[in-house]
N, C-alpha and C positions, 0 to 999 in steps of 0.2 A: 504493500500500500504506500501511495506517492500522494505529494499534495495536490497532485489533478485527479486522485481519486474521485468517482462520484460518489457522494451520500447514498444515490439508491443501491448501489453494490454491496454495502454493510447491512448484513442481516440482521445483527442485533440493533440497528435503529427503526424501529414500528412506523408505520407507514402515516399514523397519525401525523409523528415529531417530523418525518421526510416533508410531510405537506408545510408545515407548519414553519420549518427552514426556508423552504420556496418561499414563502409567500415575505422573508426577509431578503429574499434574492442567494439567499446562499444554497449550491447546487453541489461545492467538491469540499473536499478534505481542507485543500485550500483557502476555499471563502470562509469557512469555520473558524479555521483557526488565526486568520487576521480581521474574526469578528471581533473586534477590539474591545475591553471593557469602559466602558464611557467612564469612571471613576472608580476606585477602591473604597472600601471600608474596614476599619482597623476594629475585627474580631477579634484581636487579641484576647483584649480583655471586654467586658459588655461594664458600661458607667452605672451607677446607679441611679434612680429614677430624682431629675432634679426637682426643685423647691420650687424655682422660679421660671420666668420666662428665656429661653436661648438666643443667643442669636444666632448661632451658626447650626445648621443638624445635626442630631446626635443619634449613636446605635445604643439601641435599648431594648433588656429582654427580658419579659415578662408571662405572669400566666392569664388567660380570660379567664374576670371574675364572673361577668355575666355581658349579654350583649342586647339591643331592644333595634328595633325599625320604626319610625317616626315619622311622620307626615309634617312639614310646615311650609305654608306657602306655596303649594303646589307640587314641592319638591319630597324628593324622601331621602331620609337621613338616617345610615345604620351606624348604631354605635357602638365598640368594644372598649369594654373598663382591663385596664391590664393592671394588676398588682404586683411588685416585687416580690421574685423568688426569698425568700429569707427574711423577707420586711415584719416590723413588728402591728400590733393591731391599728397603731396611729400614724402609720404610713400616710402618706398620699399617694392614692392609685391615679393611674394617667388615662384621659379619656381618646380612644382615636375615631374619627368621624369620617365618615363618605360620602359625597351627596349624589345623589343620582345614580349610584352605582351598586343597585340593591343585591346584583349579581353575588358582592362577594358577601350576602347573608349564608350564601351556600357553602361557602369556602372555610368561615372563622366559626367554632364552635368554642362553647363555656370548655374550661378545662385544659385547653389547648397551651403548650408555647408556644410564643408569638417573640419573632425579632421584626422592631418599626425602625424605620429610618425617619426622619421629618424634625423639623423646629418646632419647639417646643411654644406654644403663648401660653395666655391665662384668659382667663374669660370669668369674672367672681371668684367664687371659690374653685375653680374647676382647672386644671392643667390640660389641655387640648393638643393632640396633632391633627392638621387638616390631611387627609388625601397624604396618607405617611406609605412609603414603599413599608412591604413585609414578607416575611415565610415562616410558614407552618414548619417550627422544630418536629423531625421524626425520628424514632430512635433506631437507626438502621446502618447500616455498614458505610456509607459514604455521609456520614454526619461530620469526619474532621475535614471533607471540601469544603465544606460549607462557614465552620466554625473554627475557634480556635486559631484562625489566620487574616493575614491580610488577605479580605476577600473581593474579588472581583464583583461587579455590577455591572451587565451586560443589556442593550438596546433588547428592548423585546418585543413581544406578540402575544396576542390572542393565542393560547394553546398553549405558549412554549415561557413556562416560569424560569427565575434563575435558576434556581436548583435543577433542573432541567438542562439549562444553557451550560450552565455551571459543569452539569455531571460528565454531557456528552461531549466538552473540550477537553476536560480533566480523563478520560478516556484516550479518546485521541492521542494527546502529547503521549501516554504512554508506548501506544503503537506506533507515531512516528518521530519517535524520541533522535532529537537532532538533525531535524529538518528545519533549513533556514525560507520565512518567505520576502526577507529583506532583500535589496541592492546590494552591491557590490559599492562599497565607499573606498577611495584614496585616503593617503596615510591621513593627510590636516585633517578630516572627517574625523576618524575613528577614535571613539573612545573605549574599547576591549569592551564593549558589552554585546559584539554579536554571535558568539556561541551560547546556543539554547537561549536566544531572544524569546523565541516565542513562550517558552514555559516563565520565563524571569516577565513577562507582560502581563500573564495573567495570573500566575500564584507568584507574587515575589517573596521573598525573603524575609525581606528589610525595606522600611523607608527608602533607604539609598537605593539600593538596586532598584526600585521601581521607576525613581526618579532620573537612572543612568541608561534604564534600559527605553524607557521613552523618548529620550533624548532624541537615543542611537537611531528608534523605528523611525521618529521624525524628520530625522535629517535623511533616511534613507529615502522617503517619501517626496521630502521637497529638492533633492538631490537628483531622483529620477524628471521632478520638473523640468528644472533647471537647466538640467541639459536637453532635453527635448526644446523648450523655451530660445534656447544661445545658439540650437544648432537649425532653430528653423528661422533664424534673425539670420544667421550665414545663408542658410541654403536663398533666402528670399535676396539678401544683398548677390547671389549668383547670377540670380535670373536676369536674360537679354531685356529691358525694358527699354519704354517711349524717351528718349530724350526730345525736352519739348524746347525749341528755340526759339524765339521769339524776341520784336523787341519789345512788348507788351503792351502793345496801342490800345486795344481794348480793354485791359483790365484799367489803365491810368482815367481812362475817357468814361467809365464808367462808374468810377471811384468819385471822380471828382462831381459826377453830375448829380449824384448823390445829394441828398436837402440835408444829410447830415457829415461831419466830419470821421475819419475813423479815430478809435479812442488808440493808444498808445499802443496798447494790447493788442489790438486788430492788426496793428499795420504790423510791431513785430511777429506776431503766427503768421501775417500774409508775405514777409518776407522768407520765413524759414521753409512755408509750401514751395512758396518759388526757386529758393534754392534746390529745395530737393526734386522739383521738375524740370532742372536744367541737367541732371548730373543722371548717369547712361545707366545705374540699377536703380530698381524702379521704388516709389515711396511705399512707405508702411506705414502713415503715423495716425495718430486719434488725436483729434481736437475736441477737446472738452470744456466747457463754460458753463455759469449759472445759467436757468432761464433767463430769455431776455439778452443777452451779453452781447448779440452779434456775433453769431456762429457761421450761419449761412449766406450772405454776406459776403464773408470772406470765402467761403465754400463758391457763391458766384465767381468771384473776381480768380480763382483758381480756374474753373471751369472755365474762365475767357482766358487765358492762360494759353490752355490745351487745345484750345476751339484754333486759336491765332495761328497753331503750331502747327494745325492740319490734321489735330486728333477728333474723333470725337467724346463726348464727356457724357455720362451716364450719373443721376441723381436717383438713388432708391430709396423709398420710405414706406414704413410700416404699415400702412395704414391708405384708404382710399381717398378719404379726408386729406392726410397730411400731404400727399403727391397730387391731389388738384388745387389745392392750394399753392404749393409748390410751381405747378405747372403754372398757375393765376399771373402767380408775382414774377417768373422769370418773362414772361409774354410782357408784363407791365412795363418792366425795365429794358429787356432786351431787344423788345420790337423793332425799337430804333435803329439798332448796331445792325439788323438785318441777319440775327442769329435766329435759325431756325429751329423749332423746339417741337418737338413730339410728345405725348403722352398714349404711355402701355401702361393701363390697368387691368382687373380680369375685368371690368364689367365696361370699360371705355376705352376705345383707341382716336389718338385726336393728333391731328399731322397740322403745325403749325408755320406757312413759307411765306413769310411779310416779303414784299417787293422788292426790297433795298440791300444793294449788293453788300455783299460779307465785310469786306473791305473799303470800304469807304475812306476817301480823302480824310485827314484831319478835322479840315475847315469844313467841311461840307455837311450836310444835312443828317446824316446817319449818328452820328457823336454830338452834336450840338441840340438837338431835338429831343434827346435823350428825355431832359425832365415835364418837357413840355408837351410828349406825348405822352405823358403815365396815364394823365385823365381819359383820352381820347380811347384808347386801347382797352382799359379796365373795364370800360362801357360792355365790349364784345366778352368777358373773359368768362365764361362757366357756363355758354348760353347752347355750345352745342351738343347734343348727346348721338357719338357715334358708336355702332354695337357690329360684330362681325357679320359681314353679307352671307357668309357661308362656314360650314361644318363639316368635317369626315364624322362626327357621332350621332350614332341611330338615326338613320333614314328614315323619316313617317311616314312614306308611301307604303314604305314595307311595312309599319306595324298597322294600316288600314287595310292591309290585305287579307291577313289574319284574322281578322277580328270577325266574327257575327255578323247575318243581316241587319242590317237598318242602323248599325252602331260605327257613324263617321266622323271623327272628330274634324268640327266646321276650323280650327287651327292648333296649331302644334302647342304655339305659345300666345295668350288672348294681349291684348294691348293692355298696358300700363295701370291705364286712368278705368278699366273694366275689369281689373281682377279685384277681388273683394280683398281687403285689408287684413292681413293675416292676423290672429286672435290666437296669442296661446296660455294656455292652463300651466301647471307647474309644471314646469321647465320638460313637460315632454308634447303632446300634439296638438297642430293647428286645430279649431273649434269646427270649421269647413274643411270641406274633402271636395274637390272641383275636379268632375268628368273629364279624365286625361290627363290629369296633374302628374308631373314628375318629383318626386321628390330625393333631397338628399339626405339619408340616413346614417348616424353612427352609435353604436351600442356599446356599453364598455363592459370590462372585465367585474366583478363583486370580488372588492378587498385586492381589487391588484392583482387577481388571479393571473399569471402567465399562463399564456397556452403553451404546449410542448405543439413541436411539429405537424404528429398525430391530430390533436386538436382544433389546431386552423386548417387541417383538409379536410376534417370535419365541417366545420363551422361554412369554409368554401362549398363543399357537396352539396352544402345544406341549400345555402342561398342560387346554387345552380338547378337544385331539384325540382321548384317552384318556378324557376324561370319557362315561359311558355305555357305556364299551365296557371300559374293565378297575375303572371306578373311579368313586365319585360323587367330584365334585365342588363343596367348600359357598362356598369362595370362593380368592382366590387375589388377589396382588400382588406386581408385577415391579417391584421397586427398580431404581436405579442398578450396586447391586453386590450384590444379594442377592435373593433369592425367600422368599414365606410362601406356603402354602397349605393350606387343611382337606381329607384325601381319608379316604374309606373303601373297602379295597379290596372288590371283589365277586368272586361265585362266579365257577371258573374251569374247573372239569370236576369230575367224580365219578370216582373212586378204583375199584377194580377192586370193593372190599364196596361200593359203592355208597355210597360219604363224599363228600360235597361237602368239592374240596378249592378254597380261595380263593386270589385273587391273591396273593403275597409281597412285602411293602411293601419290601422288596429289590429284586424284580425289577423292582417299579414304577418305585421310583428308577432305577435304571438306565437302563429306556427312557427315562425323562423326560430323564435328561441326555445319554446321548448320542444320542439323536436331537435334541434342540434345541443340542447345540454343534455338531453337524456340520451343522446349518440355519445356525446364526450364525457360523460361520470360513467360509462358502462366500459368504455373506451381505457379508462386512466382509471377505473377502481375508486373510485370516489364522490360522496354524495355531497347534498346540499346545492345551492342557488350560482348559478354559474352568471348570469347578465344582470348588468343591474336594469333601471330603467330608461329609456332613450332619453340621454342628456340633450342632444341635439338632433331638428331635421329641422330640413327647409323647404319652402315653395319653390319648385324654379319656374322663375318667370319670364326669362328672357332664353336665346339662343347663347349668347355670351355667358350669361349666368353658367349653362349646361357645359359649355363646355370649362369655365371658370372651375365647379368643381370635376368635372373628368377629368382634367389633367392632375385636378389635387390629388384626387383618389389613386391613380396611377403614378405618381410622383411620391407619395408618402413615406413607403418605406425609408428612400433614399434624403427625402429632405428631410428627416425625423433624426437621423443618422441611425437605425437600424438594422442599414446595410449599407457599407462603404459605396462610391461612383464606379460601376464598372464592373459589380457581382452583380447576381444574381437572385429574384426575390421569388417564389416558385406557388406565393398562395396570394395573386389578382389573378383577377380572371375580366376579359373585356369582350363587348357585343361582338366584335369584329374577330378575337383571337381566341379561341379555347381554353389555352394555358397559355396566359403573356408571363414569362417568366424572366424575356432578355431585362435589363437595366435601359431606361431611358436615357442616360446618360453615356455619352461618349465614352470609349476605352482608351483612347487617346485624345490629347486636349488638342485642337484644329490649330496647325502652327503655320503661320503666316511672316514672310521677312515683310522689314519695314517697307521696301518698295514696294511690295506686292499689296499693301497695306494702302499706302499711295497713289496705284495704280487705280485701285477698286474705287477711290473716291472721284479721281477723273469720271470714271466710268458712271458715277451716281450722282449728279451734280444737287439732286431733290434732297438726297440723305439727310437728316436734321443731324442739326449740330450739337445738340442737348438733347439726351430722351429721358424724361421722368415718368418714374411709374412704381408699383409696388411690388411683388411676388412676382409678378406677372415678366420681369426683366429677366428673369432667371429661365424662361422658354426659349426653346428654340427658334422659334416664331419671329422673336426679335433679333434679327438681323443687323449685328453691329457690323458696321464695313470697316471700324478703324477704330476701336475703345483704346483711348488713352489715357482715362482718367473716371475712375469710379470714384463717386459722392457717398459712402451709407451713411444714412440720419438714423439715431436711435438707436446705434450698432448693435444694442444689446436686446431689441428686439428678433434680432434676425439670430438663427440658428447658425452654427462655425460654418455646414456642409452648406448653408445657401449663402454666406458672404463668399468661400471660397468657389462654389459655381460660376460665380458672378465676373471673379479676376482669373478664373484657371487657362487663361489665353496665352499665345506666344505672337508677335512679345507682349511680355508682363503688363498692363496696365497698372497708374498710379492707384493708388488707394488713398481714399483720405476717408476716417470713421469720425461720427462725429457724435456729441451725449452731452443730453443735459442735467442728466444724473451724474452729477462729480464725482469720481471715484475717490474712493479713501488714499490718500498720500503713500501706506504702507503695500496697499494693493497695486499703483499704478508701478511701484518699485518692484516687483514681484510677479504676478500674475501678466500684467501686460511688460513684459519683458520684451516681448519680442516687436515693439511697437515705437516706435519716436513720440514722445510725450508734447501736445502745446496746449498749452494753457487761458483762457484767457480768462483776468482774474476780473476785469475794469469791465463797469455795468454803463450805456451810454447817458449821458446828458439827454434829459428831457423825460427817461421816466417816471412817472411818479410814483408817488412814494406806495407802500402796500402795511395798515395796519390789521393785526391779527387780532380776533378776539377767541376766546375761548370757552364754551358756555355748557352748559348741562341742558337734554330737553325740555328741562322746567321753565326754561330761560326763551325758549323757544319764539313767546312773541314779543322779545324784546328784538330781536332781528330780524322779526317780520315786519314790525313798524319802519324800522331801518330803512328794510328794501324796499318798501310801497313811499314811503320818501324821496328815495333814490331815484327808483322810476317816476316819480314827479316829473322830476328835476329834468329826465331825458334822457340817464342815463340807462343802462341794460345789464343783466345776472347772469350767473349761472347758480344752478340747483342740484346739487349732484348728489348721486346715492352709489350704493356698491354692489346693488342688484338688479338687476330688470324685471323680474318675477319675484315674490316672495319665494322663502325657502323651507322647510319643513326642520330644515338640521340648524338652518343660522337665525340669531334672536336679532333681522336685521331688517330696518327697512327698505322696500322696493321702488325701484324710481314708478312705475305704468301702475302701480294699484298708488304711491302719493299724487298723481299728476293731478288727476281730478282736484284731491284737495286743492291744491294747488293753483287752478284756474278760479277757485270760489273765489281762494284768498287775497289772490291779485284782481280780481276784474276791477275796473273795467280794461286793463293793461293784456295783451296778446302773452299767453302763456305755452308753448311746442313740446313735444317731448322726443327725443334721439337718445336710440342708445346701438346694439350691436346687428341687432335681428331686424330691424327698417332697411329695406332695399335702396341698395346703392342710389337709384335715381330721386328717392322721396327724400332720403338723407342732403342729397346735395340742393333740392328745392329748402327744404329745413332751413339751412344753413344759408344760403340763398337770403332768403327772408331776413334771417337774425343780422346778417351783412350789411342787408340793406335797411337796418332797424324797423324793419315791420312787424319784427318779432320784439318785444322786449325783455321776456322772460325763458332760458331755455333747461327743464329738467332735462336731466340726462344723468349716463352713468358715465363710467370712465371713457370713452370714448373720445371725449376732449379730450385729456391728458397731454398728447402734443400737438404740438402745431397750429392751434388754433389762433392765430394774430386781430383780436377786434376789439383798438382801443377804446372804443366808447362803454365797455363789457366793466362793470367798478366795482363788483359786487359778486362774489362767490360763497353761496353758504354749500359743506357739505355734512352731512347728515351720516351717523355711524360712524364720525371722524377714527374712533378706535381699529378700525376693521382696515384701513391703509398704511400702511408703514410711510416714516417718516419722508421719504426721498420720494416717495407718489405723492404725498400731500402737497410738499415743496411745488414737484412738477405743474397738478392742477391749481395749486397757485398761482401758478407762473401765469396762467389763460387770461390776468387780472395785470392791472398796474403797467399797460404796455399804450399807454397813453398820459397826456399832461395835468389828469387828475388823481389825486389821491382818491386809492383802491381802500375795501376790505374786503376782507376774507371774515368767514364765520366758522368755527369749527363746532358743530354741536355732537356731543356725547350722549351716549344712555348708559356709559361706564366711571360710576365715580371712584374707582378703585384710587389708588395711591401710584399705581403704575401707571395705570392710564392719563391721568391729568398731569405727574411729572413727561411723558415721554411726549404728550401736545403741547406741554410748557413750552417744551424746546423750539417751537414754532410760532410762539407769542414772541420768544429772548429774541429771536435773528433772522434774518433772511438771506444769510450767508450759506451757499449749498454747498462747501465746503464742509462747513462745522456741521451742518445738517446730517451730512451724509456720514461722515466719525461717527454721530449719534445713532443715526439707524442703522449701522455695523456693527456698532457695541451694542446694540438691542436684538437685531434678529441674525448679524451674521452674513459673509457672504453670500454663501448662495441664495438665500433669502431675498436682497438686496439686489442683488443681478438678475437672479434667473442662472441656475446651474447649467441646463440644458443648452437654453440662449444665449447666454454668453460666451461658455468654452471654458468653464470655471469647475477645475477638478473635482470630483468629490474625496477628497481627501479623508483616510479612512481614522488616522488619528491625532494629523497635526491641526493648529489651530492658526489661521494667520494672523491672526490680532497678535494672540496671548505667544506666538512663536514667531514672530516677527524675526529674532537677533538671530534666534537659527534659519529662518529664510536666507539672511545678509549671507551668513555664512556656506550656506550652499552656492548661493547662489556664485559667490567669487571663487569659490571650488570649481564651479561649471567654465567660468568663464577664465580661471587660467590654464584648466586643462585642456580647453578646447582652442585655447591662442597658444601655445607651446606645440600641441599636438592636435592640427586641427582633422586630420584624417584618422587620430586613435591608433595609429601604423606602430607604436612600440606596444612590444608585447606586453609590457605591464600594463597598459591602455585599453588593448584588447577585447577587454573582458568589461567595457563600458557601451560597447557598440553597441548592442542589443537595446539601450534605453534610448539609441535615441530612431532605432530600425520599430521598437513597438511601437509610438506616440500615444500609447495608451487610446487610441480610437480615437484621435484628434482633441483631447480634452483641454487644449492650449488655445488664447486666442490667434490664432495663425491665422489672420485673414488674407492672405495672400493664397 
């Protein structure tokens, strides 16, 4: 037995605790035993039961004197009284409490020994732990894992106790006693604790060794970073890139026409882009600012850079909103210069060729007009709505062939203004079902269930089996833990008038799951609820819409990162293909020399010069003749595999990432390693100022009077919530069940509601309106969050403030104070904890998104704070970047002189470092190149 063992191979583990490791992702010998324990507790010796209140938590062992179930306030409350072993009659026994968690009345009986972990309060006379970790003392032969030592405390589950976690490591290390799952560290690394790391981790010794032996796993961990980090900062400095030449007439002509000046900051990040667009390997950097700061902007004046040089320049953004927006303002400004600008999105393509040659004289009308055309142009900007002429997906004539007498559908997709207004119930189906509707469907896993292989050809068979017989089918894909697929349901009998009555995308569901979970628990030996309920479907309303999500559904695995560019994915299935199993994505990246590059633009004189768009830049579809410079806004929205689709060309295009979530100063040192850092710190002249308030729902209509003030005045809100539906699981309000309120409370003032599930084109009429202050009031959920620029907007309450982490709240602050009046912001609570109103404090003190962002680091933590997934941000199994920061430093200058000494690793002492930087651990770096 080896540490790629699999768990199912060992027969002394019950099929129960093998499920119940799954479902923490641990599969081999391996993931077990670098299940790290999240903290120790020193069993030594057990304290005795203290007097007063703790601050810190204490292990305490005691016996149940008696225990009772309570009801107050809706809730139910079990409580065990534990008495000191040995205590005399005037002791004080300790009470522990659970709310909501009546389960474990099953678990804790009178008589029992009980070890609690938790802090200690008081409450009158009564010594209290809330929600204290424990275990049931048993008198049986692995009692001294448990006690009597420094004992590990391991991340758990449903099913799987420590003593459980506990027993089947303390196993393990027996059987594979002196197996290392460390790195390989250089001499300055090592401090002699990596033989039998793994057993010195989780049973140590001593204090010291646990504190030597952590050290050691941590550095091996940020070590293995480091050098993937250093060595993909080389490999991108290798690559043939754009060298852009220019003498910058465009960007100067453009700067200056500007109504504003740039602030000090702007010009130096615009001078450091420019340097690294003149020089022959290609940029890597991230540009980061508070809201507001003038990001984009300078993001322009690079993109006339590239455009000048004879590249073309590509702006991606997260969002549909944020890239017609984007699209709005570059047509505003740029018309003039005679830059031509495109927009790909899935639900709009918009080809924008003003008259006026590229290059214009100095003196001449194209640079001088600059400011005096903003008005004229803006007029036209958001007004046309273009959708694809045509589709390779599911032919209609074919499924009217099919179908029963008398049953024709009068069209594929009915027009805009005559489909009824989609209405949905908690969070799963639309309230209408419309004769031929297509819908898009996704089902997820219950509790993170992975499928095993087995299981998604199940799940596939399943949704194939029906196809033709209650439903077309346009494509379909079996994730790990979830399903997507296009169906339309079809006719199903005639109605006694003779109404063709259609299948009910209810009942469809239905069959689909439980006929494929009772194929897959019979399949894999195992019972219980395999689907949960449908988090998401959608109407498809348009042609574009369908093929919008076709290409998602068929695209998934790979932009998920599930499966690298270039394998293979074996469970989609598409209308056209039986088994599509190839990778959509190229096996080699399309290499182009720079003339050939040159050539193709002679040859396309229409080609825009700028294409903005979202997801949608990442198809094949779009046809760059000569990318030399890619924009990402909100870097940290886009997944690592969709920035790197994006520049995986030859030659290299620039990259510039851009974020208005500040990164933490320790992070930007660390984690974006492999990235040229610019800053900019300087907020411009003329915004105004933004004060915070901070209020409890009680407080509620003191910020409503606020806002019907406000809107007097002229000015315009936002109202924002953190749900679009109510939720059964979160105690939170919903923007579409508050709206209503909402219109009472404002009238006589125009009240909108936007949030994710409004079809692209009503969203942009929405927003349309609010633009043009027709609207004054707009609820909505996060969806503003970026990019929304309307300085007359001076008023932002959000509701559930607790439910956002600090650097989101910042963000949709930001929507506010981008005009010459002083802003507020409202933040209302229904949390009066002590955590909650210190951690929104922090946004009453500053509007520094610097110190913001420290805070919501030290609160919830990287990946938290980024998006693990999205970002490219490790999940590191036991270091911490905050709290191990000094051992970061120290890795990291390990990485970086081993790999400036010996950049090809060619001494054999070196050798044996190759392999960290040949795995990349699955791209978990931000390598956006």
């Amino acid at each position: 037995m080896d540490l790629d063992t699999s768990l199912e191979e060992l027969s002394w583990i019950p099929r129960p605790r093998i499920l119940g490791l799954r479902r923490l992702a641990l599969q081999t010998v391996g993931d077990l035993l670098t299940h790290y324990p999240r903290r120790h507790e020193d069993r030594r010796e057990f304290r005795g039961f203290p007097r007063e209140e703790t601050i810190v938590p204490v292990c305490l062992c005691g016996e149940v004197a008696k225990t009772r179930l309570m009801r107050f306030g809706g809730r139910k409350i079990f409580e065990a009284v534990l008495e000191e072993s040995g205590a005399h009659a005037l002791s004080q026994p300790l009470t522990c409490r659970w709310f909501n968690l009546h389960y474990i009345q099953k678990m804790i009986a009178t008589g029992q020994r009980l070890v609690v972990f938790g802090r200690v309060k008081r409450k009158g006379p009564r010594l209290l732990i809330d929600h204290p970790e424990f275990e049931v003392i048993e008198d049986d032969e692995e009692i001294l894992i448990h006690f009597r030592r420094i004992t590990p405390i391991y991340p758990a589950t449903e099913g799987l106790s420590q003593r459980v976690l506990r027993g089947l490591i303390f196993r393990l290390l027996e059987q594979v006693a002196g197996a290392s799952a460390d790195v390989p560290l250089p001499a300055s690394l090592s401090n002699g604790e990596d033989e039998n790391a793994l057993r010195k981790i989780h049973f140590p010794e001593s204090d010291q060794q646990l504190h030597k032996v952590r050290d050691h796993l941590v550095l091996s961990e940020f070590f293995r970073m480091q050098m993937q980090i250093v060595a993909a900062r080389a490999e991108n400095s290798a690559r043939v890139g754009c060298r852009h030449q220019s003498r910058g007439l465009l960007a100067e002509q453009f700067i200056a026409a500007l109504p504003f000046a740039f602030t000090s900051a702007q010009q130096r990040v615009f001078n450091e882009v420019k340097h690294d667009l003149q020089v022959a390997s290609p940029m890597n950097r991230l540009l980061q600012g508070d809201v507001g700061s003038g990001k984009t902007v300078v993001a322009i004046a690079a993109m006339l850079l590239a455009v000048e040089s004879g590249s073309q320049a590509a702006l991606m953004a997260p969002t549909q909103i944020l890239a017609e927006q984007h699209y709005a303002v570059l047509r505003n400004w740029l018309d003039p210069l005679g830059i031509r600008i495109a927009l790909r999105t899935g639900a709009r393509q918009e080809d924008n060729n003003p008259p006026l040659p590229l290059f214009a004289d100095a003196g001449g009308s194209g640079f001088n007009s600059l400011g005096s055309a903003k008005q004229d142009s803006a007029k036209n900007v958001l007004t046309t709505r273009a959708v694809h002429a045509s589709a390779s997906v599911g032919s209609g004539s074919a499924r009217v062939s099919r179908v029963g007498d008398g049953v024709t559908p009068s069209q594929t997709f009915p027009q805009t203004d005559e489909t009824p207004e989609a209405r949905y119930s908690r969070r799963t189906l639309p309230h209408f079902e419309k004769p031929w509707a297509i819908y898009a469907v996704t089902i997820g896993t219950k509790k993170r269930r992975c499928f095993s292989p087995k299981a998604r050809t199940i799940a596939l068979d399943t949704l194939r089996y029906f196809h033709n017989k209650r439903y077309e089918l346009f494509a379909a894909c079996v994730m790990p833990d979830h399903v997507h697929f296009l169906i339309q349901p079809w006719p199903k009998e005639n109605d006694d008038a003779g109404n063709v009555v259609f299948w009910s995308l209810k009942k469809l569901l239905h069959s689909i799951k439980s006929y494929s979970a009772h194929a897959i628990n019979k399949a894999e030996r195992e019972r219980g609820g395999v689907w949960e309920k449908e988090r998401f479907d959608r109407y498809i309303r348009s042609q574009p819409d369908l093929i919008e999500k076709f290409e998602y559904i068929l695209r998934n695995p790979w932009d998920s990162g599930v499966v690298k560019p270039g394998e293979d994915y074996p469970w989609i299935w598409t209308h056209d293909d039986e088994y599509r199993v190839k990778s959509p994505f190229p096996r080699d990246a399309e290499t182009n020399t720079r003339d050939e590059c040159a050539t193709r633009k002679e040859e396309d004189k229409n080609a825009p010069h700028i294409i903005v768009g979202t997801h949608a830049l990442l198809y094949e579809s779009v046809n760059f003749t000569n990318l030399g410079l890619a924009v990402i806004d909100e870097q940290h929205k886009f997944g690592v595999a969709q920035r790197a689709k994006l520049t995986s060309r030859e030659p290299a295009p620039d990259v510039l990432v851009m974020t208005a979530t500040p990164i933490p100063r320790t992070l930007t040192m660390t984690i974006y390693g492999d990235l040229e850092i610019s800053t900019i710190e300087e907020i411009p002249r003329g915004r105004g100022k933004i004060v915070t308030h901070l209020i409890t729902g009680d407080n509620l209509g003191e910020a409503i009077a606020f806002l019907r003030e406000q809107l007097s005045d002229g000015r315009q809100a936002y109202i924002v919530y953190p749900l679009i539906d109510e939720s059964e699981k979160l105690d939170a309000k919903a923007a579409a069940k508050e709206f209503e309120t909402w219109q009472e409370r404002l009238r006589p003032f125009r009240c909108e509601l936007l949030h994710g599930r409004i079809a692209s084109p009503d969203k942009q009429s929405i927003m349309q309106r609010f633009r043009a202050g027709e609207t004054q009031a707009l609820v909505s959920t996060t969806v503003i969050e970026v990019g929304i620029d309307i300085p007359n907007a001076t008023v932002m309450l959000i509701e559930n403030a607790e439910r956002f982490g600090l650097s989101q709240l910042h963000q949709l602050r930001g929507r506010i104070g981008r005009g010459a009046h002083t802003s507020h912001c409202w933040l209302i609570t229904s949390d009066k904890s002590v955590e909650t109103m210190t951690k929104l404090a922090v946004l009453e003190k500053t509007t520094d998104g610097f110190e913001i962002a420290e805070a919501d680091w030290e609160l919830r933590g990287p990946g938290d704070l980024l998006g693990t997934a999205q970002s490219g941000l490790p999940e590191l199994k036991l270091g911490d970047l905050r709290r191990d920061a000094a051992l970061m430093r120290k890795a990291r200058q390990a990485a970086l002189e081993l790999l400036e000494n010996d950049p090809g690793l060619d001494c054999p002492e070196n050798q044996r470092f190759r392999d960290l930087i040949v795995e990349k651990q699955g791209q978990t770096f931000s390598h956006v190149s």
